[in-house]
N, C-alpha and C positions, 0 to 999 in steps of 0.2 A: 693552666687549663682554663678556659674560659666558661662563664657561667652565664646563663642567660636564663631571666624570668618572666614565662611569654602568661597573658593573659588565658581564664579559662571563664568562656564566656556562659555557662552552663545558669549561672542565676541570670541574666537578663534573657536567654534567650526563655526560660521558664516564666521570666513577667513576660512577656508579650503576648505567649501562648497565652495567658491565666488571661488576658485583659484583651484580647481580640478573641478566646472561646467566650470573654462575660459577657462582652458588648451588645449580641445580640437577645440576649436575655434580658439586658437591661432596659436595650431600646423595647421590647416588647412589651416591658412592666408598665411602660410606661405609658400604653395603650390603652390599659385595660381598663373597664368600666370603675371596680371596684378601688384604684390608687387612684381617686379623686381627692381623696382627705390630704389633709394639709403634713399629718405623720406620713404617709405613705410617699409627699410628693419630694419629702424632706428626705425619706430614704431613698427614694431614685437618685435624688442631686447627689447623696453620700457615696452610692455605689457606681454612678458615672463619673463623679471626679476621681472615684479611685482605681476606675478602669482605662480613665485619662493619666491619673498617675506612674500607674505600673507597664502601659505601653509607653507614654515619653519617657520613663527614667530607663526601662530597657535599652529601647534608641539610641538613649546620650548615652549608656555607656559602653554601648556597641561601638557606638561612631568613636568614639573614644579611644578603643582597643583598634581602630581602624586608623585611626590619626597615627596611632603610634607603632603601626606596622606589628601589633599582635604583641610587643616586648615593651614589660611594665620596668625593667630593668635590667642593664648588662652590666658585666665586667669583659670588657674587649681588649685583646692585644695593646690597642693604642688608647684606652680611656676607657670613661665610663659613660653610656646611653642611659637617658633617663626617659620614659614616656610621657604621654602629653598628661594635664590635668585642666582644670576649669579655667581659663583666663591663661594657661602656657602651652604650647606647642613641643613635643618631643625634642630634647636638647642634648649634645653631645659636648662630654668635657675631656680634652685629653691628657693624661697622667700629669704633661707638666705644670697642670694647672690645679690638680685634685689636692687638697691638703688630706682630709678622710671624706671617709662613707661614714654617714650618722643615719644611726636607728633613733628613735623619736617618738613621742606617744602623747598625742592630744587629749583633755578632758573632755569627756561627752558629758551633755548638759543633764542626759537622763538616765543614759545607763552606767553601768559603774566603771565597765572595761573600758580603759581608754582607746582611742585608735590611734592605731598602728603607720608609722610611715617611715620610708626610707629616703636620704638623699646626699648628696653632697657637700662637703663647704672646700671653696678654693684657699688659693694662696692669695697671700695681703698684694702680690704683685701680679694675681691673675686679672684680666678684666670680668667685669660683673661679680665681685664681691664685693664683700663687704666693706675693705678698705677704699675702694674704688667710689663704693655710697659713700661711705663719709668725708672723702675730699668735695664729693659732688654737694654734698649739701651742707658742709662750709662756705661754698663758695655760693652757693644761692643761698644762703642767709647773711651775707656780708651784702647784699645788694641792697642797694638805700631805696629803691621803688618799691621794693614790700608794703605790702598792703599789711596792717596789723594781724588781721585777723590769717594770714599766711605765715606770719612770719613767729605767731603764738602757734601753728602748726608743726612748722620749723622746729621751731623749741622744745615741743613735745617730743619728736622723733629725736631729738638729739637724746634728752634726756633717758628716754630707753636704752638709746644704743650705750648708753653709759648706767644702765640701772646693774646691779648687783644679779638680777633674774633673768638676764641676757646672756646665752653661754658664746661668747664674743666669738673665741677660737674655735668655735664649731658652728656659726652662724650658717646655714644650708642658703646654697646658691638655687638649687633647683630638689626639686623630693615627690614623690608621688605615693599617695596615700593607700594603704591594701586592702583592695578592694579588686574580688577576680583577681585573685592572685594568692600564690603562698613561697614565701621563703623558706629554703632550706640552709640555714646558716651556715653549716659545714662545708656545704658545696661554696658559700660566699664567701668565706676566711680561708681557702681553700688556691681558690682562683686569684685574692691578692695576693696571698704568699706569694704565688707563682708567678705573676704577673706584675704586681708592684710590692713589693715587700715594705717599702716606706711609706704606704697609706693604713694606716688603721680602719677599724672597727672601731667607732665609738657609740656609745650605749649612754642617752640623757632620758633624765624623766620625764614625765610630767608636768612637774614645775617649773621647767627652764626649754620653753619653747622658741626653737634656733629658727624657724622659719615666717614670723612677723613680720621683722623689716621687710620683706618683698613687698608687700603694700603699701609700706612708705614707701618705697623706689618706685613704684608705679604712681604714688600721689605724686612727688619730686618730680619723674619725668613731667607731668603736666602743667606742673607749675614752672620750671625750666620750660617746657614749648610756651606757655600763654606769655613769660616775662622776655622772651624772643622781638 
């Protein structure tokens, strides 16, 4: 049976309301004889950038849930649909390429609870994983026109993909972070059984985040198109 986890846009459409009712309030304050003072002008700037804040952050991630046709993540007959995120476009992978689903969980800088994310990693012989990056960026680090300071880039990135804190075999090809949204896990171990019985559910912490190299692949692509 298949599962589908469509967005619930209920917090951004709540910022936008909160930040186009404040707006003209604020534009008002800002009229007023008495916010002359240099405290008062410092609070208008406080409460229109944060009136700026909560209408564009609503937007993006409206447009967001729009990009990705309303579905933060499926499990479908023929694969798995991921929704869009910042810098990826809604991406579909099908079974013969899915090795697992990986659940995942980032450190926040301030708060304690990590966030939450879900996503895939392929097979070493699907395109766009990770086996796939590391032929690619063997082979641009073997090019003798490296500039030093790309080819100490190079290096680093290798050196990750080979650190002890890289969970290799579960390296996530695409994942979308939970946000407007909630998993129901049962309904998701539920729908592989039935659907793919050979993909797991895998479950990594905190300390072994599977989804970094996608930034070296996007450094890689660029430095492959400039050394063109």
């Amino acid at each position: 049976m298949p599962y589908r986890i469509r967005f619930v846009p209920v917090l951004p459409v709540l910022m936008i309301v909160i930040g186009v009712a404040a707006a003209p309030l604020v534009a008002a304050g800002a009229f007023l004889g008495e916010m002359r003072a240099w405290q008062a002008v410092l609070g208008i700037v406080f409460w229109a950038g944060l009136v700026l804040w909560l209408v564009g952050s609503g937007i993006a991630r409206l447009r967001r849930m729009v990009r990705s046709r309303w579905t933060a993540f499926a499990v479908e007959p023929d694969g798995v649909r991921i929704g869009a995120r910042p810098g990826a476009p809604p991406q579909f992978f099908p079974w013969s390429d899915v090795d697992a689903v990986v659940r995942f969980d980032v450190p926040r800088v301030v708060r304690r609870a990590p966030m939450r994310h879900l996503g895939v990693s392929l097979r070493d012989d699907a395109p766009g994983g990770v086996a796939e990056f590391e032929q690619r960026l063997a082979a641009v680090r073997a090019r003798r026109e490296l500039r030093d300071a790309d080819r100490e880039t190079l290096g680093f990135m290798a050196d990750r993909l080979a650190g002890d804190a890289f969970p290799r075999d579960h390296a996530v090809s695409a994942y979308v972070h939970q946000r407007d949204w909630w998993l129901n896990r049962r309904a998701l171990e539920r729908a592989l059984r039935d659907l793919a019985p050979d993909v797991p559910l895998v479950e990594l912490d905190a300390g072994r985040p599977p989804h970094e190299w996608l930034d070296d692949r996007t450094r890689l692509a660029e430095l492959d198109r400039s050394g063109e």
